[in-house]
CHARMM-style PDB file with segment names, atoms N, HN, CA, C and O in Angstrom:
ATOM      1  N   UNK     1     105.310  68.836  98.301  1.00  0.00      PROA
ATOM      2  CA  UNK     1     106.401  69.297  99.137  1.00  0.00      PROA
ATOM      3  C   UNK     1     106.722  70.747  98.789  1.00  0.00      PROA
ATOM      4  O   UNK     1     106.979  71.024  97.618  1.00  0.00      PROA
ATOM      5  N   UNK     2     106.725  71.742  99.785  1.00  0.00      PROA
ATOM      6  HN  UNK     2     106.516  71.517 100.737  1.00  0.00      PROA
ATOM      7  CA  UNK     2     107.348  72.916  99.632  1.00  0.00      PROA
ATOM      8  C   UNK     2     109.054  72.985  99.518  1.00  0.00      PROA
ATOM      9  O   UNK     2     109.931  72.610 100.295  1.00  0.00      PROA
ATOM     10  N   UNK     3     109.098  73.576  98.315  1.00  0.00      PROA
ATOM     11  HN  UNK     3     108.385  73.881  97.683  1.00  0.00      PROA
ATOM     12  CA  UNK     3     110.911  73.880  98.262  1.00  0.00      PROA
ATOM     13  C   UNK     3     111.206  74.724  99.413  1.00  0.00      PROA
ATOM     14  O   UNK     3     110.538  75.492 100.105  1.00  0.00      PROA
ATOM     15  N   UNK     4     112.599  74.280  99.396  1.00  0.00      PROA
ATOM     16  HN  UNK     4     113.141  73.656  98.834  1.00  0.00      PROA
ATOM     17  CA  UNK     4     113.065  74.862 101.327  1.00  0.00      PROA
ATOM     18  C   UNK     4     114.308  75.978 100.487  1.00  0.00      PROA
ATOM     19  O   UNK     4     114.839  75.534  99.469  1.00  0.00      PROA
ATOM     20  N   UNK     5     114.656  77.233 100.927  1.00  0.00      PROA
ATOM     21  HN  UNK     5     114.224  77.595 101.753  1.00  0.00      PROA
ATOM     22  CA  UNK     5     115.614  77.525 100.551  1.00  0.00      PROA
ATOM     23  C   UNK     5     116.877  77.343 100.194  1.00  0.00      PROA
ATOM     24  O   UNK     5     117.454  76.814 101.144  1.00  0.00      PROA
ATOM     25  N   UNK     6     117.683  77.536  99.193  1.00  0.00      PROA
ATOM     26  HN  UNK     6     117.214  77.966  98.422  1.00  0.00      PROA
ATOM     27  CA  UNK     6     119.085  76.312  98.815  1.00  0.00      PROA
ATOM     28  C   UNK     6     118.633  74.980  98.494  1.00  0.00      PROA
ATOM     29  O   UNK     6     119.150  73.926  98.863  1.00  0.00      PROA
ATOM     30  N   UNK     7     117.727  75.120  97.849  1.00  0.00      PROA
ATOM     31  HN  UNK     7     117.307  75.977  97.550  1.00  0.00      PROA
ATOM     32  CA  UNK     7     117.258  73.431  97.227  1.00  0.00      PROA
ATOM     33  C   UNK     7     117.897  73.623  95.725  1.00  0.00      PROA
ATOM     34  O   UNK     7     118.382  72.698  95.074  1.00  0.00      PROA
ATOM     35  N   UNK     8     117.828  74.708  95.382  1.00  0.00      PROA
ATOM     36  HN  UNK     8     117.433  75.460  95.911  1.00  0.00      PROA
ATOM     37  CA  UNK     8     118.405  74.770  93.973  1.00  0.00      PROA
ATOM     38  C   UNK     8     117.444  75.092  92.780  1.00  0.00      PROA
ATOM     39  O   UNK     8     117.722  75.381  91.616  1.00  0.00      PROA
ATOM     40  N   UNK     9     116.036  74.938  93.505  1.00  0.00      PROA
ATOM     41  HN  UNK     9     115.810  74.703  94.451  1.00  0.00      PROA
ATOM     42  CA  UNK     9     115.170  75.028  92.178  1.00  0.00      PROA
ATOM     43  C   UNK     9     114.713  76.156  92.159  1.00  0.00      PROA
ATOM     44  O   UNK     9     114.869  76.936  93.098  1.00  0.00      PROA
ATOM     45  N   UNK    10     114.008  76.466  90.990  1.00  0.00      PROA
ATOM     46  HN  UNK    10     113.881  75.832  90.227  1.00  0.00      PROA
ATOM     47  CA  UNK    10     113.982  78.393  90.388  1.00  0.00      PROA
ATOM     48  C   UNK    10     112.417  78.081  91.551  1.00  0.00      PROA
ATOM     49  O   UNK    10     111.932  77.014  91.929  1.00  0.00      PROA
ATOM     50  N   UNK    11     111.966  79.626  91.856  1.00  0.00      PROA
ATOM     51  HN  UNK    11     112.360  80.493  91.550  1.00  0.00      PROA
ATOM     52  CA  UNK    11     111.254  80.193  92.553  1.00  0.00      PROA
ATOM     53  C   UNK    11     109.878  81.020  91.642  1.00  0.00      PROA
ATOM     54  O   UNK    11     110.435  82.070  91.321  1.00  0.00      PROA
ATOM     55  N   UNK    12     109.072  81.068  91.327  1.00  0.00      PROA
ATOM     56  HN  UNK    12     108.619  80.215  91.588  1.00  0.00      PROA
ATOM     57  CA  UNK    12     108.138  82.267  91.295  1.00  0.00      PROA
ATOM     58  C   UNK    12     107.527  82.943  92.175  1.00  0.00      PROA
ATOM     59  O   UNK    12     106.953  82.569  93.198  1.00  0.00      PROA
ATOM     60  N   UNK    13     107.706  84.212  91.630  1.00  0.00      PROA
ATOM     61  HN  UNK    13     108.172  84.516  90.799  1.00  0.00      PROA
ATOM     62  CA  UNK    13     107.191  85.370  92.331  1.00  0.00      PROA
ATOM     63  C   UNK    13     106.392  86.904  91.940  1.00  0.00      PROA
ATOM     64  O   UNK    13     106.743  87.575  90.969  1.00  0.00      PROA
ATOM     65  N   UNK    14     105.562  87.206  92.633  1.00  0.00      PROA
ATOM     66  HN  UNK    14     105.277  86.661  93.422  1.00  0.00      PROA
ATOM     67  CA  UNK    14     104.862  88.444  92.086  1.00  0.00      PROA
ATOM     68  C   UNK    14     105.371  89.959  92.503  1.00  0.00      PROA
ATOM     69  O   UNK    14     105.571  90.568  93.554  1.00  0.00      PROA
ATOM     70  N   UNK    15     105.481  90.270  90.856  1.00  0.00      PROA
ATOM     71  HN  UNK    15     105.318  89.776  90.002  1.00  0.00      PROA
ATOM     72  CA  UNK    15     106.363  91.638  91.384  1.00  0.00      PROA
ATOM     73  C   UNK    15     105.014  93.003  90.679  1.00  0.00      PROA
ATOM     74  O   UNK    15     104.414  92.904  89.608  1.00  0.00      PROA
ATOM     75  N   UNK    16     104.894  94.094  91.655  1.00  0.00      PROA
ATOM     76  HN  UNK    16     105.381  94.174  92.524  1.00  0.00      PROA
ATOM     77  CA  UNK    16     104.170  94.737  90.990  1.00  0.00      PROA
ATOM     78  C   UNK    16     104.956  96.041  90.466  1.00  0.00      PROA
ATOM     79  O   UNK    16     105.928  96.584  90.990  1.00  0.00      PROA
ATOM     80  N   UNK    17     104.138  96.464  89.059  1.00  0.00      PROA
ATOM     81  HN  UNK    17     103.348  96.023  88.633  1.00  0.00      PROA
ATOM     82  CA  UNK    17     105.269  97.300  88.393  1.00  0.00      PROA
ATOM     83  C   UNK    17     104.060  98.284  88.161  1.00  0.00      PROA
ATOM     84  O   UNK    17     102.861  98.020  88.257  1.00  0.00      PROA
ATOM     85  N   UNK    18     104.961 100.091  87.666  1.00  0.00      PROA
ATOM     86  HN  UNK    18     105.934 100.305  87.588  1.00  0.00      PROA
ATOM     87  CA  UNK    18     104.076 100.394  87.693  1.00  0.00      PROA
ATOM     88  C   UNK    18     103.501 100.903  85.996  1.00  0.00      PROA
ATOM     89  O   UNK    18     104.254 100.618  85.064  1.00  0.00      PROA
ATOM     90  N   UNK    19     102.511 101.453  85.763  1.00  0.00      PROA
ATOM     91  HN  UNK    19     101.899 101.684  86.519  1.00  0.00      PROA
ATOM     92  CA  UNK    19     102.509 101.406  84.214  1.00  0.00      PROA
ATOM     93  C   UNK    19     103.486 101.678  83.162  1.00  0.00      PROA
ATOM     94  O   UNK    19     103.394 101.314  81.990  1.00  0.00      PROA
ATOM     95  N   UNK    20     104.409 102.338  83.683  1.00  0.00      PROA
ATOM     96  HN  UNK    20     104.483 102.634  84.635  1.00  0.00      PROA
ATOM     97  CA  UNK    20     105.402 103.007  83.109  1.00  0.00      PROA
ATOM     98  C   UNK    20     106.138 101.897  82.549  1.00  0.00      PROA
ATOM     99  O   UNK    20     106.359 101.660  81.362  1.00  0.00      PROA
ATOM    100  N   UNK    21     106.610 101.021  83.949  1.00  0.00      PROA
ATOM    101  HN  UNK    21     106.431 101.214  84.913  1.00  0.00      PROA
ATOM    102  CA  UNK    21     107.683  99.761  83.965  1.00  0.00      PROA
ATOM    103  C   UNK    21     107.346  98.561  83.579  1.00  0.00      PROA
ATOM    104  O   UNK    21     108.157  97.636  83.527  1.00  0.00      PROA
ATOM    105  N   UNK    22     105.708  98.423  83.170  1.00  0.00      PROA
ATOM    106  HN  UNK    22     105.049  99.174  83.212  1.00  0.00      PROA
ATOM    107  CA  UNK    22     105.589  97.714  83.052  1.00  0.00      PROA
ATOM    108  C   UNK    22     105.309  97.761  80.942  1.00  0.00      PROA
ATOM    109  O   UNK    22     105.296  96.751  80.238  1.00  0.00      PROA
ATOM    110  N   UNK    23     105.190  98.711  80.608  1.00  0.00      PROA
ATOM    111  HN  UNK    23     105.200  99.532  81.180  1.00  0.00      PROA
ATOM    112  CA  UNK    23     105.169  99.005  79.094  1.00  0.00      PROA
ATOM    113  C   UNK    23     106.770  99.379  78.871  1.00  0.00      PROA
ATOM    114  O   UNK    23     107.063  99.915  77.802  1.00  0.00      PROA
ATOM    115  N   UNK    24     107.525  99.189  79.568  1.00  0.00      PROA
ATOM    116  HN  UNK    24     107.287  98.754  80.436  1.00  0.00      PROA
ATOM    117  CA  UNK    24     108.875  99.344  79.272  1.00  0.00      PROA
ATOM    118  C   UNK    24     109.535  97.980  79.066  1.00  0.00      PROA
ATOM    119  O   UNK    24     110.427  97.724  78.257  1.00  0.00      PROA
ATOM    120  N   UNK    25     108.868  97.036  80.048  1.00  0.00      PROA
ATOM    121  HN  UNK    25     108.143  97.245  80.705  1.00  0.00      PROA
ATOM    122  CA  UNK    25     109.635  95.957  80.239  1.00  0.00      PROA
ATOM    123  C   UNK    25     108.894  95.151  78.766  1.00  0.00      PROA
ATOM    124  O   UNK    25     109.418  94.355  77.986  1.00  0.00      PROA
ATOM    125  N   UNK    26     107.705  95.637  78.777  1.00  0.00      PROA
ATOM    126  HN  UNK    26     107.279  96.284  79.411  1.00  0.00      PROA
ATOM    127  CA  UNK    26     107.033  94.675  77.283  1.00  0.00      PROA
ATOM    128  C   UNK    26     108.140  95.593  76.153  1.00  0.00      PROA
ATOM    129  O   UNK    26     108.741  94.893  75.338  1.00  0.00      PROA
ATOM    130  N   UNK    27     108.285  96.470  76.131  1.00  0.00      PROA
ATOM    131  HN  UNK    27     107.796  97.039  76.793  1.00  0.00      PROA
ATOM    132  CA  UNK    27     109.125  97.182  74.916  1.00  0.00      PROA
ATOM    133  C   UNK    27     110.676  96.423  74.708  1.00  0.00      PROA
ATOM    134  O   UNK    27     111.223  96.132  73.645  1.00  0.00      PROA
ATOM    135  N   UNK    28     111.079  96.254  75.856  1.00  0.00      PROA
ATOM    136  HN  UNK    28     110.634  96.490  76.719  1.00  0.00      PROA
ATOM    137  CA  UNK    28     112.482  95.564  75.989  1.00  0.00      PROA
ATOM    138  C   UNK    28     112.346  93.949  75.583  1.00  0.00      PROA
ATOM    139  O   UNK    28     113.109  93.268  74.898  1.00  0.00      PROA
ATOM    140  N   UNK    29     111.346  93.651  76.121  1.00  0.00      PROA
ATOM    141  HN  UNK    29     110.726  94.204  76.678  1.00  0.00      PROA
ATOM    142  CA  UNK    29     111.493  92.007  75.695  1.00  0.00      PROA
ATOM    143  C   UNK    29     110.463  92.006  74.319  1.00  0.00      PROA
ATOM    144  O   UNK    29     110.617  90.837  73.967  1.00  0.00      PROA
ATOM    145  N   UNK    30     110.037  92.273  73.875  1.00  0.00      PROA
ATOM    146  HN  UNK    30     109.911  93.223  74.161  1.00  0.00      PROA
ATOM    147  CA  UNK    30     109.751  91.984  72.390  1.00  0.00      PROA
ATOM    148  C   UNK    30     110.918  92.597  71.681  1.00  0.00      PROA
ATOM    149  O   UNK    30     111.274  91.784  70.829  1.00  0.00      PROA
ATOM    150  N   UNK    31     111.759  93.784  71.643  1.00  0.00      PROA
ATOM    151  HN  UNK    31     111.470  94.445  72.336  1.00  0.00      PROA
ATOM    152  CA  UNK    31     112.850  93.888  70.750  1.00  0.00      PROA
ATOM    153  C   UNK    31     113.930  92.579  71.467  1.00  0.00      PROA
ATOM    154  O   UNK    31     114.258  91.925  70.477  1.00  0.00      PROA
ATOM    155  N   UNK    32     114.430  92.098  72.397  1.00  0.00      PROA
ATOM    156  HN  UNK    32     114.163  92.629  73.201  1.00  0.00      PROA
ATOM    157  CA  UNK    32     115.571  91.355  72.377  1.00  0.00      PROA
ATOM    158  C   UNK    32     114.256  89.656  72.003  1.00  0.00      PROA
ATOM    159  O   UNK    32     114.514  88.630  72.633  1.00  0.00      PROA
ATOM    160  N   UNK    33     113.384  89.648  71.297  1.00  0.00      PROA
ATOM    161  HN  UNK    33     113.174  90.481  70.785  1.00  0.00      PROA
ATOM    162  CA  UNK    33     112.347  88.956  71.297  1.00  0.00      PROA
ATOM    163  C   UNK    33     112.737  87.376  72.533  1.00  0.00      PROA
ATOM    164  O   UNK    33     113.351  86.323  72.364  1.00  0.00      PROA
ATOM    165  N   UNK    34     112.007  87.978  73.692  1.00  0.00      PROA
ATOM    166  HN  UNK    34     111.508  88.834  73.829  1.00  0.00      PROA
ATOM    167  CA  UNK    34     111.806  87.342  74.967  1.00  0.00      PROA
ATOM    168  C   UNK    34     110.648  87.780  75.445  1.00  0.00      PROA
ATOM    169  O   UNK    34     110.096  88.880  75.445  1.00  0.00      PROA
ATOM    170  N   UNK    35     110.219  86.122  76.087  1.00  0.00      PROA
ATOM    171  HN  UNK    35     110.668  85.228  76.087  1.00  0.00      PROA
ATOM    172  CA  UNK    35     108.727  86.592  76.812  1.00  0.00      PROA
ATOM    173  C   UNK    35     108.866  87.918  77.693  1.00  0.00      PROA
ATOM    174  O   UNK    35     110.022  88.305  77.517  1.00  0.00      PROA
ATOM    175  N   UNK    36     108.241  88.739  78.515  1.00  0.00      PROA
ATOM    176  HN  UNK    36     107.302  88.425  78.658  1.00  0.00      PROA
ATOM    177  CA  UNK    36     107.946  89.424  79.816  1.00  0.00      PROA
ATOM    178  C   UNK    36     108.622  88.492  80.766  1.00  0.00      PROA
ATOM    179  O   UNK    36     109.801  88.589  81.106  1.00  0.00      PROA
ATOM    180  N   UNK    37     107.897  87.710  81.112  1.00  0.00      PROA
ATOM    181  HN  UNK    37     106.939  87.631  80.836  1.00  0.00      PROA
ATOM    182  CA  UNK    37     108.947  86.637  82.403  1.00  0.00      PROA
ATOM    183  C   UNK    37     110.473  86.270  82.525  1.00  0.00      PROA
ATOM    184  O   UNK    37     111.208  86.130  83.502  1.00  0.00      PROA
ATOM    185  N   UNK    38     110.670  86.169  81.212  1.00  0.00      PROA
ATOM    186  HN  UNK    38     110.073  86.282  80.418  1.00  0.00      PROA
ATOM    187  CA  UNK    38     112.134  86.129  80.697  1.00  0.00      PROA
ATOM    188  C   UNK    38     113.069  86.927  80.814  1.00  0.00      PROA
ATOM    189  O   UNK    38     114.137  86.766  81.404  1.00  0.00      PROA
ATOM    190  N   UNK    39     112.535  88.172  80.025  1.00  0.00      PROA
ATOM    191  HN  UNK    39     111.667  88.303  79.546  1.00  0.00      PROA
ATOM    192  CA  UNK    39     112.839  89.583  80.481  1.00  0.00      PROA
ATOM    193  C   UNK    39     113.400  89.691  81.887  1.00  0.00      PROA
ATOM    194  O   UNK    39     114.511  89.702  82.417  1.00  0.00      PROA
ATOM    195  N   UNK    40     112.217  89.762  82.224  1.00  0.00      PROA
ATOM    196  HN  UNK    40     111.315  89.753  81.794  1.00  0.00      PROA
ATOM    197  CA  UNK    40     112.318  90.264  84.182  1.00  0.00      PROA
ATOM    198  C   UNK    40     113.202  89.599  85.174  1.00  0.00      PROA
ATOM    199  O   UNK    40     113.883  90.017  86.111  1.00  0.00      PROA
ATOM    200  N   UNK    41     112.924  88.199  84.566  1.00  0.00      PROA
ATOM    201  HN  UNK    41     112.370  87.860  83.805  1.00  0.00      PROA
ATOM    202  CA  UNK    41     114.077  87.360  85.440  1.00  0.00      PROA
ATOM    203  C   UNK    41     115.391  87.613  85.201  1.00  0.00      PROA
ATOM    204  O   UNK    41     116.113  87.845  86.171  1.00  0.00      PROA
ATOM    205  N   UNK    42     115.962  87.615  83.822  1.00  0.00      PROA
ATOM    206  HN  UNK    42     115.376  87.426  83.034  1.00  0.00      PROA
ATOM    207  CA  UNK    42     117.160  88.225  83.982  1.00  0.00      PROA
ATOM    208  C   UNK    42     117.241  89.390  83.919  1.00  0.00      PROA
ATOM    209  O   UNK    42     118.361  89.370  84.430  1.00  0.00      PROA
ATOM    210  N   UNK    43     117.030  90.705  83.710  1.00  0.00      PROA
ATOM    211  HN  UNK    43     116.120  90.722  83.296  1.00  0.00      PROA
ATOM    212  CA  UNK    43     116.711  91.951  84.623  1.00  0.00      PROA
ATOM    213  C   UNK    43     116.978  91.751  86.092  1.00  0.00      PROA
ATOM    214  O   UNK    43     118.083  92.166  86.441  1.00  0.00      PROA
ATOM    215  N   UNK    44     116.176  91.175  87.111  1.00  0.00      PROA
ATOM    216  HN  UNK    44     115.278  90.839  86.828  1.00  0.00      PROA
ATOM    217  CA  UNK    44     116.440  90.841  88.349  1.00  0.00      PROA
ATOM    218  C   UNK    44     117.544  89.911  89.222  1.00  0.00      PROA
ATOM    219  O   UNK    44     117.855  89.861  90.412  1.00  0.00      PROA
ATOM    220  N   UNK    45     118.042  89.083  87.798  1.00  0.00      PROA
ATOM    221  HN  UNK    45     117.789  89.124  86.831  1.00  0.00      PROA
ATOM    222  CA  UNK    45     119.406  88.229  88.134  1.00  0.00      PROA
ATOM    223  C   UNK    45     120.795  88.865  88.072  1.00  0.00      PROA
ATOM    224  O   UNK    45     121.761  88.559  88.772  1.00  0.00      PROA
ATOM    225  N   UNK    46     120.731  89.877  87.041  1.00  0.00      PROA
ATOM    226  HN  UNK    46     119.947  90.125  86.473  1.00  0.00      PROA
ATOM    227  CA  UNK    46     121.614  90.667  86.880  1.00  0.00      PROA
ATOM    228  C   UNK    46     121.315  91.952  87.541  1.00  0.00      PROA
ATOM    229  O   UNK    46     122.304  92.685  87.525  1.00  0.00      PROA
ATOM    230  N   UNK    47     120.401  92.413  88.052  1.00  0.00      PROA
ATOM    231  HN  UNK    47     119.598  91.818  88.065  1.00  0.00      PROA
ATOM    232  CA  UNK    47     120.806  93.566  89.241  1.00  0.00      PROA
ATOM    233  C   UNK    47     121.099  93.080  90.319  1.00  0.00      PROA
ATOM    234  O   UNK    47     121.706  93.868  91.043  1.00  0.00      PROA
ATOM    235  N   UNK    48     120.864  91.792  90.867  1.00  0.00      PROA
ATOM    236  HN  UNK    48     120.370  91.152  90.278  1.00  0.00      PROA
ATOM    237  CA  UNK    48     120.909  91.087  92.221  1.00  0.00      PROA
ATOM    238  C   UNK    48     122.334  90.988  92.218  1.00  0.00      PROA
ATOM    239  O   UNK    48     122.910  91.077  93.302  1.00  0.00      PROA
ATOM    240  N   UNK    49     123.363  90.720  90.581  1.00  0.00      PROA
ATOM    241  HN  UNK    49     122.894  90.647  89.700  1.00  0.00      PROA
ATOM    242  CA  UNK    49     124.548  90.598  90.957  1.00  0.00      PROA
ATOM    243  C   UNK    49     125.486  91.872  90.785  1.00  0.00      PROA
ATOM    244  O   UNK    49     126.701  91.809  90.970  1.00  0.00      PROA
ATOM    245  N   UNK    50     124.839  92.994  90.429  1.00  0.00      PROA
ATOM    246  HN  UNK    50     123.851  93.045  90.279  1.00  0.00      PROA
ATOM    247  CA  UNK    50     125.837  94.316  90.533  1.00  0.00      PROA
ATOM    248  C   UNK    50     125.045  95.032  91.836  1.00  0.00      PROA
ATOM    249  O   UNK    50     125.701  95.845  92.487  1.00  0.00      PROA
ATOM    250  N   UNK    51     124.052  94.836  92.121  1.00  0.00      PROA
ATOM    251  HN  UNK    51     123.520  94.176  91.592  1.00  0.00      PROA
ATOM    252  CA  UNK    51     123.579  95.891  93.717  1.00  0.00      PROA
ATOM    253  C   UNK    51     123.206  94.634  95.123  1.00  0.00      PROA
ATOM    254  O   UNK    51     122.063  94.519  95.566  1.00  0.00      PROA
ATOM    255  N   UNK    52     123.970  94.097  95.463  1.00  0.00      PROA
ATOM    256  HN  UNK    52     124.898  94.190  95.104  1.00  0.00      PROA
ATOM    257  CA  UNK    52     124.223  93.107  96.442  1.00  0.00      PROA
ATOM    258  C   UNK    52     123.248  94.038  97.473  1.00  0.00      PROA
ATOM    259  O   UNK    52     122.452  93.281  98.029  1.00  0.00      PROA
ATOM    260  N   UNK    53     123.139  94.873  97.727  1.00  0.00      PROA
ATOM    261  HN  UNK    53     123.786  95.488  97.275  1.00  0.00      PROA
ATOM    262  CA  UNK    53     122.460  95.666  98.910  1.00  0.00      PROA
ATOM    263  C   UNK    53     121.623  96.983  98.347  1.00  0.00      PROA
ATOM    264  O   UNK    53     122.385  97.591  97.595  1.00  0.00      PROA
ATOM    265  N   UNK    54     120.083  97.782  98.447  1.00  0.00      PROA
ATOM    266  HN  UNK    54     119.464  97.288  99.058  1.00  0.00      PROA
ATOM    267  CA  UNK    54     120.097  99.112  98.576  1.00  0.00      PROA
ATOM    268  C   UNK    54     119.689  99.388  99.695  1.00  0.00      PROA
ATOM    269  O   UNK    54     118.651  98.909 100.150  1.00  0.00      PROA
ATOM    270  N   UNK    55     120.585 100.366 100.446  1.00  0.00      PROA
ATOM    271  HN  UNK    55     121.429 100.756 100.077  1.00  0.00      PROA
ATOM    272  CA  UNK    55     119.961 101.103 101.482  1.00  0.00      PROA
ATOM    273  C   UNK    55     119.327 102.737 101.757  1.00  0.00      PROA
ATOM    274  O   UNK    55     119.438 103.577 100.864  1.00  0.00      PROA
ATOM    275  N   UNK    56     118.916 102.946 102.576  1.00  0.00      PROA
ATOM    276  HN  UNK    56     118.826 102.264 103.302  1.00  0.00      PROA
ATOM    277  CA  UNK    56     118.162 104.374 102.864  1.00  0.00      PROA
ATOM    278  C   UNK    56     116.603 104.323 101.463  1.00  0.00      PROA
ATOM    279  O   UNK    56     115.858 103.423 101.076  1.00  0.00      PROA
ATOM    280  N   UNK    57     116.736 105.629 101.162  1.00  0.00      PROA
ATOM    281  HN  UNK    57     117.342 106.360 101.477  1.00  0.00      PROA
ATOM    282  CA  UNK    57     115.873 106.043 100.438  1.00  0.00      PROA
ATOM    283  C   UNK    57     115.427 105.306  99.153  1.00  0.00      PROA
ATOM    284  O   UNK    57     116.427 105.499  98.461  1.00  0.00      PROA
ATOM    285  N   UNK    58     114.530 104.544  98.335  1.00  0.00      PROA
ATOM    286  HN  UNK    58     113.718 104.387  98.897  1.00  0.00      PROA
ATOM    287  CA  UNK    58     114.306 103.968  97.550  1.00  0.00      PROA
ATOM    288  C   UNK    58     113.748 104.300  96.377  1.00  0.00      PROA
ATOM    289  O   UNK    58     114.013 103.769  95.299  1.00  0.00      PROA
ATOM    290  N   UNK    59     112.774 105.400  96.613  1.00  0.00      PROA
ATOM    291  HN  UNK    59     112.558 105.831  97.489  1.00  0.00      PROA
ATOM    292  CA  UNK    59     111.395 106.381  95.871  1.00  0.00      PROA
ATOM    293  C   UNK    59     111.870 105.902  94.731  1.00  0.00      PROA
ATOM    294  O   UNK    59     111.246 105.068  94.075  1.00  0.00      PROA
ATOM    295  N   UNK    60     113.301 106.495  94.293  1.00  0.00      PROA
ATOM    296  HN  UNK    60     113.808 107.173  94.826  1.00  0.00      PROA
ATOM    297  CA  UNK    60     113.630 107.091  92.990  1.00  0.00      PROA
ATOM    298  C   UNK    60     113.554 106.093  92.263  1.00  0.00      PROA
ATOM    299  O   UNK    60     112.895 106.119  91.223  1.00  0.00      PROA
ATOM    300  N   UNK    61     114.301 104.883  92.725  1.00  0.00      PROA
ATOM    301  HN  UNK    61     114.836 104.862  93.569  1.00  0.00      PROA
ATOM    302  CA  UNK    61     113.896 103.427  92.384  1.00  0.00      PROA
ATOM    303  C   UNK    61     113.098 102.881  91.639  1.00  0.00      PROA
ATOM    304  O   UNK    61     113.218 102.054  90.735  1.00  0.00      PROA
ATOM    305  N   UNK    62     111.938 103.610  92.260  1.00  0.00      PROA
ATOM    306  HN  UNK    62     111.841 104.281  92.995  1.00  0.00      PROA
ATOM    307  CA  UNK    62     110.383 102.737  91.898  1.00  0.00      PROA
ATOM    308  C   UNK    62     109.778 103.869  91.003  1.00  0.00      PROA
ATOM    309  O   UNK    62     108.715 103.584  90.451  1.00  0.00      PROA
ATOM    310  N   UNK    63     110.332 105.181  90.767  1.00  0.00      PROA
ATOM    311  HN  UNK    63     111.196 105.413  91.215  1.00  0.00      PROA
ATOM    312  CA  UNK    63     109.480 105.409  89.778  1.00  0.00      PROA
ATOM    313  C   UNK    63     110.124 105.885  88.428  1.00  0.00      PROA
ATOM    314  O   UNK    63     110.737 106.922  88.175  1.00  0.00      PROA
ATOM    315  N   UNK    64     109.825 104.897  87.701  1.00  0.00      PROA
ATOM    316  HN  UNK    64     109.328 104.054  87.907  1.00  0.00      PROA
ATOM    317  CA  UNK    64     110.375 105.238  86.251  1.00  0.00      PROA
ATOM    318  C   UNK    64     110.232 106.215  85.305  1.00  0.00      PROA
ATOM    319  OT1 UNK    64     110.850 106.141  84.243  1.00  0.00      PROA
TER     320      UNK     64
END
């Protein structure tokens, strides 16, 4: 069975990062010692709840 949205259960997903962000995010989760996945998910749980929206221009965003 495919989970339907609002089912409640966690999701995986592929995010691509770029070398920069992605030797940053290994630097951050071995000092708070957390996997990478761990890391990222809450990284992404907690920006989802302080930036509810970005609009216009993004660039700056994406490059670290």
């Amino acid at each position: 069975m495919v989970a339907q949205e609002g089912d409640g259960r966690n999701k995986k997903i592929t995010v691509i990062l770029t070398a920069e962000a992605s030797a940053r995010l290994t630097k951050v989760a071995d000092k708070a010692d957390r996997s990478r996945v761990e890391e990222a998910a809450l990284r992404l749980h907690d920006h989802l709840r302080r930036v509810p929206e970005i609009n216009g221009d993004y660039y700056e965003i994406t490059t670290l």
